[in-house]
N, C-alpha and C positions, 0 to 999 in steps of 0.2 A: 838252631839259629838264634843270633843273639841280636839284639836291638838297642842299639844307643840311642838314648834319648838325648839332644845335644840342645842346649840354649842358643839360639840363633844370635848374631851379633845383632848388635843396634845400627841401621844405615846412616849414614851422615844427613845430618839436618837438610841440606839445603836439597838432595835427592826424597826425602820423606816430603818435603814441602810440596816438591815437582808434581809427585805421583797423585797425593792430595786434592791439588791444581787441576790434575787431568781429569781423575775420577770424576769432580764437582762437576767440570764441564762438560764429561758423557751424560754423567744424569740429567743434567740442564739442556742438551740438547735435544734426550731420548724426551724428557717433560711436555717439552715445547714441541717436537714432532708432535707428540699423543694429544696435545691439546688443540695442534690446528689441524689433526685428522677430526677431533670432536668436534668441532667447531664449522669444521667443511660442512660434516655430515649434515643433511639437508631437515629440518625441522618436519615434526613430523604434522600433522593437521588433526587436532582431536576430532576424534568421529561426533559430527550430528545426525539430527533428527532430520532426515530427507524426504517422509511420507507423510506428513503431515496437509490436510489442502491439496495434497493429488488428486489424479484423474482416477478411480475406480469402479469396476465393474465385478459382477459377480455371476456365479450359474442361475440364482435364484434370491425372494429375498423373499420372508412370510408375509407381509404385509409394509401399508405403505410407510408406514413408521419404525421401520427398519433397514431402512436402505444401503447398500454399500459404501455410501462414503461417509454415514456415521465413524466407519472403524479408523479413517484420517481426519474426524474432524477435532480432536483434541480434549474433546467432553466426555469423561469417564460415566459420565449418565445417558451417554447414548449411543446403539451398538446395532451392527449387524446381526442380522438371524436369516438363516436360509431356509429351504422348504424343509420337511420330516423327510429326506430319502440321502442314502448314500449313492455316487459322492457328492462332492459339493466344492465349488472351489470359488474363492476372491484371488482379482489381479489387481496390482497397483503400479500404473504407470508414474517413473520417478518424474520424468519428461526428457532427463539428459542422462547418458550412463555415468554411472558411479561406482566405487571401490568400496562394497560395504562391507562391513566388520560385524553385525548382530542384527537378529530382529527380537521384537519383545509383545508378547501376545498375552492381552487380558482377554480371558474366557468368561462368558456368563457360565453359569450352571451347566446349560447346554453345550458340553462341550465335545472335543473329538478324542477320540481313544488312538486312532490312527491317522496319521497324517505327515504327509512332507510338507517343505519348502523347497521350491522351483526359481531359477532365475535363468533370464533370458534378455539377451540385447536386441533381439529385433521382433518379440510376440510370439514367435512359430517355435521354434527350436529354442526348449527347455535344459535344464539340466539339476537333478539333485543335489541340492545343499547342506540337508537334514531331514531326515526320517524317522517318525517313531512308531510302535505300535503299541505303546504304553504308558500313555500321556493322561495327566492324573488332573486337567484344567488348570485353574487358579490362574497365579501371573508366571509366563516361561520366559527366561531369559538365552536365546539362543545365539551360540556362535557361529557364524556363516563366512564365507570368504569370497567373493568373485568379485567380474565387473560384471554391471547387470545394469538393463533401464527400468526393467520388467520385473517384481518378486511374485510368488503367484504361493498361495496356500491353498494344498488340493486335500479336503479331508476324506477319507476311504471306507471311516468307520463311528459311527458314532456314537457315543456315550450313555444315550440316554433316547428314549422316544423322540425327544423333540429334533430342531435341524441344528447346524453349526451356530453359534453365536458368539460373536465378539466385541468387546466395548473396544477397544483399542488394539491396530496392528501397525505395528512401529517400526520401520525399516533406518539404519545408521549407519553411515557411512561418508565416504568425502568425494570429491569431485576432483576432476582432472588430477590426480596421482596423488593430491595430497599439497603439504607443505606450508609453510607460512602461519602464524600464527592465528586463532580464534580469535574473529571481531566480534566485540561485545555488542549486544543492543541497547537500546534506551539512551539515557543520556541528556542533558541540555538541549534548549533548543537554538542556541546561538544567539549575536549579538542584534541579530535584525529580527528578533521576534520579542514586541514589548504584552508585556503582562499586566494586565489592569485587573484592581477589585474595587470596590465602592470607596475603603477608606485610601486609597491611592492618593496623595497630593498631587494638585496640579494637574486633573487627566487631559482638563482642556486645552494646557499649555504644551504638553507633550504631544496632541494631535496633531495641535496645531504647524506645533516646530515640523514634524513629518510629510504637513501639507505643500508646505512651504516649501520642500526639497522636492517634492516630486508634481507639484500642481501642473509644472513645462516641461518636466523630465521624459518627451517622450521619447527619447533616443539614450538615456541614462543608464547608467548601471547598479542604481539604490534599488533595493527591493527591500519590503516591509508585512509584516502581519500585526494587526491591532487583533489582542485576545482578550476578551472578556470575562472572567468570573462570573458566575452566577451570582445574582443580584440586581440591586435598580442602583440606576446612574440618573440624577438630575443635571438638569440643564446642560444637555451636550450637544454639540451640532458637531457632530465627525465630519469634515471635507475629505471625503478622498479623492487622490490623485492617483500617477499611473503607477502602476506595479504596487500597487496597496491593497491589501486585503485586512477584512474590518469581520470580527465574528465572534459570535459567544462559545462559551465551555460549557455550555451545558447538554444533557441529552435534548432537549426541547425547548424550541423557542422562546417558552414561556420563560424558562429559568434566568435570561438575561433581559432586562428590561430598563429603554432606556427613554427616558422622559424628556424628548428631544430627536434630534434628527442625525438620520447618516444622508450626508448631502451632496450629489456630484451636480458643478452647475460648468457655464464656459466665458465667465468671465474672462480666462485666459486667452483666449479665442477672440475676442470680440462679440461673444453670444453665437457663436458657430460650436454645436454640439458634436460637428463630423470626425470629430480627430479623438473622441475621447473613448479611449483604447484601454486594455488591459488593467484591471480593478474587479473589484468583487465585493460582493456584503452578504455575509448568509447567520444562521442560526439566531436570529434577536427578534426582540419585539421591539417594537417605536408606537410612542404616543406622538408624535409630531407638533412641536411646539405651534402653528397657524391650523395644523389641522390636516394638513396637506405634505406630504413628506415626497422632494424634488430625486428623479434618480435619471438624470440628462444626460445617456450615454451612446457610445454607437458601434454595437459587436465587439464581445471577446470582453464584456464584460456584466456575467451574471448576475443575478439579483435571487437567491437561494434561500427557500428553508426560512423567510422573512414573515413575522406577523405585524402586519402594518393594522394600528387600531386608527383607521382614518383614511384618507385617500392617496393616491400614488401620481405625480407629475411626471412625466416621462420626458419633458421638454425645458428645453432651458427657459431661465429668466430673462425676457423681451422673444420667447418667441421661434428663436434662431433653426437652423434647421440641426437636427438629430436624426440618426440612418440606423436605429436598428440596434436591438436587445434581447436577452431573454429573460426569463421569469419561471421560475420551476419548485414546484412543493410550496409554494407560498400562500398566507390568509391576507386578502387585503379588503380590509371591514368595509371600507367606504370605497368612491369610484375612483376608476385607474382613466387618465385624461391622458393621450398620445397628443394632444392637440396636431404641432407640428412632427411628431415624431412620424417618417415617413411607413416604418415597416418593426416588426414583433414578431417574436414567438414564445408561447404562454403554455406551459404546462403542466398538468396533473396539479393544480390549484384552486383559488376561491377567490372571488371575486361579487363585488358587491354591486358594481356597474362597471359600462364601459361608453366613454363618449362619443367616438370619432373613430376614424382610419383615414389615412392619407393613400398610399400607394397598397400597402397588403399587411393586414396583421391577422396572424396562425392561432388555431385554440385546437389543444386535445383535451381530452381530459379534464376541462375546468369550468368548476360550477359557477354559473352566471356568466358565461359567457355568452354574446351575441351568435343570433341566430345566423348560419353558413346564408353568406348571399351574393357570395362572387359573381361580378367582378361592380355591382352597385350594390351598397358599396361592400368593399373587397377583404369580408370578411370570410375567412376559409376555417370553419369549425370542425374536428370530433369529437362524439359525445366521448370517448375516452380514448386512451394511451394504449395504444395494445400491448405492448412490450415498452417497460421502461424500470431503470436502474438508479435510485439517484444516487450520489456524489457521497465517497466517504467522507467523515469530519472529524476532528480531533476535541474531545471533551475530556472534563476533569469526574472521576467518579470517586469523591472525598479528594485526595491529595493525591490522587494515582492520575497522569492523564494512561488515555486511552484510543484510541481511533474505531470508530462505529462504521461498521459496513451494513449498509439497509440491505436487505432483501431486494431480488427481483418481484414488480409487481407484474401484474399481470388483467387488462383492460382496466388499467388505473384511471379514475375520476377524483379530483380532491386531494388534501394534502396528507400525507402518512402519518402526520403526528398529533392530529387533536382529535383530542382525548379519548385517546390508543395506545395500546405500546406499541411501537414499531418494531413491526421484526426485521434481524438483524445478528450479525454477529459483534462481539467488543473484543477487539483484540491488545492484549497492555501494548503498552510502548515499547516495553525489552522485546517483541517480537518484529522489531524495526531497526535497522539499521541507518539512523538521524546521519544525514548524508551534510556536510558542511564546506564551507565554500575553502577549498585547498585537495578536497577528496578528489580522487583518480577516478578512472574506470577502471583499472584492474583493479580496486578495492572494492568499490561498487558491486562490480561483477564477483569479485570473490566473497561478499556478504550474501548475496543472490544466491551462490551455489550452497551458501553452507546452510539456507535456508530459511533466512530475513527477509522480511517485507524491507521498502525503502520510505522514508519519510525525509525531501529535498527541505532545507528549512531555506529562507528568503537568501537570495543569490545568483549568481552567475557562472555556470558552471561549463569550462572549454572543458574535452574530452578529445580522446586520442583512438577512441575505438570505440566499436560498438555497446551498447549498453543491452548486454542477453538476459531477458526476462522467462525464461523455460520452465516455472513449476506452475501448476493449474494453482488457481486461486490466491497466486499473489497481490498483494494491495502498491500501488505507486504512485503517492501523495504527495504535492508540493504544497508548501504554506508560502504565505507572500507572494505568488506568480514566479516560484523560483522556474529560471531558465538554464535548458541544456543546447551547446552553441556545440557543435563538431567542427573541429578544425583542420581537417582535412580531407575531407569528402565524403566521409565515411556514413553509414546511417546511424542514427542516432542512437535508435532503440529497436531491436526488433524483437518483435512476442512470439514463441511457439505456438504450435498447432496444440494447443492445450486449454481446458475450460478455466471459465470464469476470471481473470485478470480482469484489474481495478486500475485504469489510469486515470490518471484527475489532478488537477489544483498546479500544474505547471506548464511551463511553453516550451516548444523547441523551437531553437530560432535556426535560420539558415547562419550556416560560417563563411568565412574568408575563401574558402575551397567550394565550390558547388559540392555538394551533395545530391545524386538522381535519388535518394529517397530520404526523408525525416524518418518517417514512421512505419514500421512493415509490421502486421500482425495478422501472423498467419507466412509459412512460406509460399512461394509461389506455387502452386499446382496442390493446395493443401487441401483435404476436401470433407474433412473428420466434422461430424455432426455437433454443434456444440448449443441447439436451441434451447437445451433445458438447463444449460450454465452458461449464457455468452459472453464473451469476455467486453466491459461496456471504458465508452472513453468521456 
């Protein structure tokens, strides 16, 4: 057989052109198809840190400085150890089911030769994830796949004399299917949170201008935080008004000191102290310029974490009538004067004297207080606190802030900070998702799942849905009296049946829609024990 090899003619131009033409347009079509099948395709949600701050429980632990929820508390210094006998197992409830991708296990020394991972969505019915019998300690990085609320590590066999031990057990994964980009933490704190240091220009003037928008504002929508630097501030007399919050950076009161006063009076009023609502001052010392520092308020708005070198007026200037405060963690060197102030409650404090009582003022926990002598006159004393939590705070440690979680006390007397360390946790700022006045609730919520604390910075904030707080030990802090309003009936915020949650430092205000609940924490019928971590408001 024979085969010509023949030179093909050349087509007429204006058919090469056509064909040209057409090709271009397949591929331009085939491109664009392929890029908006890419482009559909739903983002994926990088796996986080979900066990962090959980609820966990274990078979055993060796002593009391080894307890199960060291291995989620974040501190590579401090670890789970179980009794010397096989087996031995930790669970970690996430609080909500999740889609996790890995967990990651630091061993002490003590560690397991054999052992699975178990995941489970309702506690009872397990299922293996991973299994070894030849696990050599150090740090494991393990690949896992399910949905799960529950990871459970059961050790079978162990390594050595002693029991299981782990500094850290890491569970990673995403929430509700995934999706949507990783919201970062940290961040600014927005335009309504002013930053003061000693060499600041002007701080009187800037107070002042603040005072002045909010002295009558109490139907407004300004919210504000004055922050303080560590340092002394002479000659200041801070007015605050409503939705103002006034407070140092420092770990301890000591650290901000102001040679001068923080001053709520009712001029605005006519000398009627009844209306003065929503404000706050915590973490400072005051020398009080007469000696006497005025705080003439009435409910919903604290007086925290304060060291007053001198005495404390509770009552406006001429007198007027005032309905009612609190007072908590506070040193007040000289005497606290309710004159007119009808009604108080003072706790876990110090106090130098007390003069009077009108209708009922309360004492737990605070040294120098008046002897219980209801209802003449109508003083209702405890020598202590039995259970009490106070209020996380945002401080600068060098140039990093950070937000300080105190410790649960326990028959608290006195204030937790002089000269003491407080115990506590400091958690940085990136471990917060800085919530600002335009944020959603499905952002909100999706910061929440992926494993952020929240910090509201000063603002007003309408929602469309609930706000779901579901991991044990989360922190949910407003600066400035930030407010969450629901717009349509919905609840605002509701907390799982999970330990230790942190609310504080913001309001929820009713909306335009009735809402039958603001705040639910706990579902209904909830009944899980939670005295040795409570979650505190």
């Amino acid at each position: 057989m024979s085969v010509a090899l023949v030179r093909p003619s050349r087509p007429p131009v204006a058919a090469s052109r056509r064909r040209r033409t057409l090709a271009l347009a397949v591929i331009t079509t085939l491109v664009a198809t392929l890029l908006a099948a890419v482009q559909a395709a739903p983002a994926q949600a990088a796996p986080v840190l979900l066990s962090q701050g959980s609820t966990v429980t274990a078979s055993s632990q060796e002593n009391g400085g080894t307890a199960a929820g060291n291995a989620v508390d974040g501190d590579g210094g401090t670890r789970w150890s179980s009794a010397f006998a096989d087996p031995q197992w930790i669970r970690i409830d996430l609080g909500s089911p999740a889609a996790l991708s890995r967990v990651e296990l630091a061993w002490e020394a003590a560690h397991a030769k054999s052992y699975r991972i178990e995941l489970s969505t309702d506690g009872d019915n397990w299922t293996t994830a991973y299994s070894t019998t030849t696990s050599a300690g150090g740090n494991e990085t393990l690949t896992v796949s399910g949905d799960a609320r529950y990871v459970r590590l059961t050790g079978t066999e162990r390594a050595t004399g002693y029991g299981y031990s782990l500094w850290e057990f890491k569970v990673f994964g995403t929430r509700d299917g995934g999706g949507g980009p990783e919201i970062p933490g940290g961040g600014d704190l927005g335009p309504n949170v002013h930053v003061f240091d000693p060499s600041t220009p002007d701080i009187q003037g800037k107070v002042d201008e603040i005072f002045q928008q909010q002295e009558e504002a109490q139907f407004g929508s300004g919210r504000h935080a004055l922050l303080f630097k560590p340092g002394t501030y002479d000659d200041i007399n801070a007015q605050i008004g409503f939705y103002t919050q006034i407070a140092g950076l420092g770990l301890n009161p000591n650290d901000t000191t102001f040679n001068g006063d923080v001053t709520v009076d009712a001029g605005w009023f006519d000398g009627n102290a009844t209306q003065n609502f929503w404000r706050s001052a915590e973490n400072l010392t005051l020398n009080p310029v007469s000696g006497t520092n005025r705080w003439a308020v009435s409910q919903a708005a604290p007086f925290r974490r304060m060291h007053v070198k001198g005495g404390l007026n509770l009552a406006p200037d001429g007198y007027g009538w005032a309905s009612g405060g609190y007072i908590a963690d506070s040193k007040i060197d000289g005497t606290v004067g309710p004159y007119s102030q009808q009604q108080w409650y003072t706790r876990d404090s110090s106090v130098g004297g007390w003069t009077n009582a009108v209708w009922n003022m309360t004492f737990s926990g605070v040294q120098g207080a008046p002897a219980a002598s209801y209802p003449t006159p109508p003083y209702t004393t405890l020598d202590t606190t039995p259970i009490s939590r106070e209020k996380p705070f945002l401080y600068l440690d060098g140039n990093e802030y950070k937000v300080f979680v105190p410790a649960k006390r326990v028959n608290a007397r006195g204030v937790s900070w002089d000269g003491v360390t407080q115990p506590g946790e400091s958690i940085p700022l990136d471990r917060f998702y800085v919530v600002k006045q335009g944020a959603t609730a499905a952002t909100i919520n999706a910061a929440l799942t992926q494993g952020l604390n929240l910090l509201f910075t000063p603002g007003v904030y309408h929602i469309d849905r609930t706000i779901n707080v579901s991991r044990a030990n989360t922190v949910v802090l407003g600066l400035g009296l930030a407010t969450i309003i629901p717009d349509n009936g919905v609840t605002a915020m509701k907390v799982a049946d999970v330990d230790g949650v942190k609310l504080a430092g913001f309001l929820i205000d009713a909306g335009p829609v009735n809402s039958e609940t603001l705040l639910e924490v706990g579902p209904q019928g909830a009944s899980a024990d939670h005295s040795a971590n409570p979650t505190s408001l």
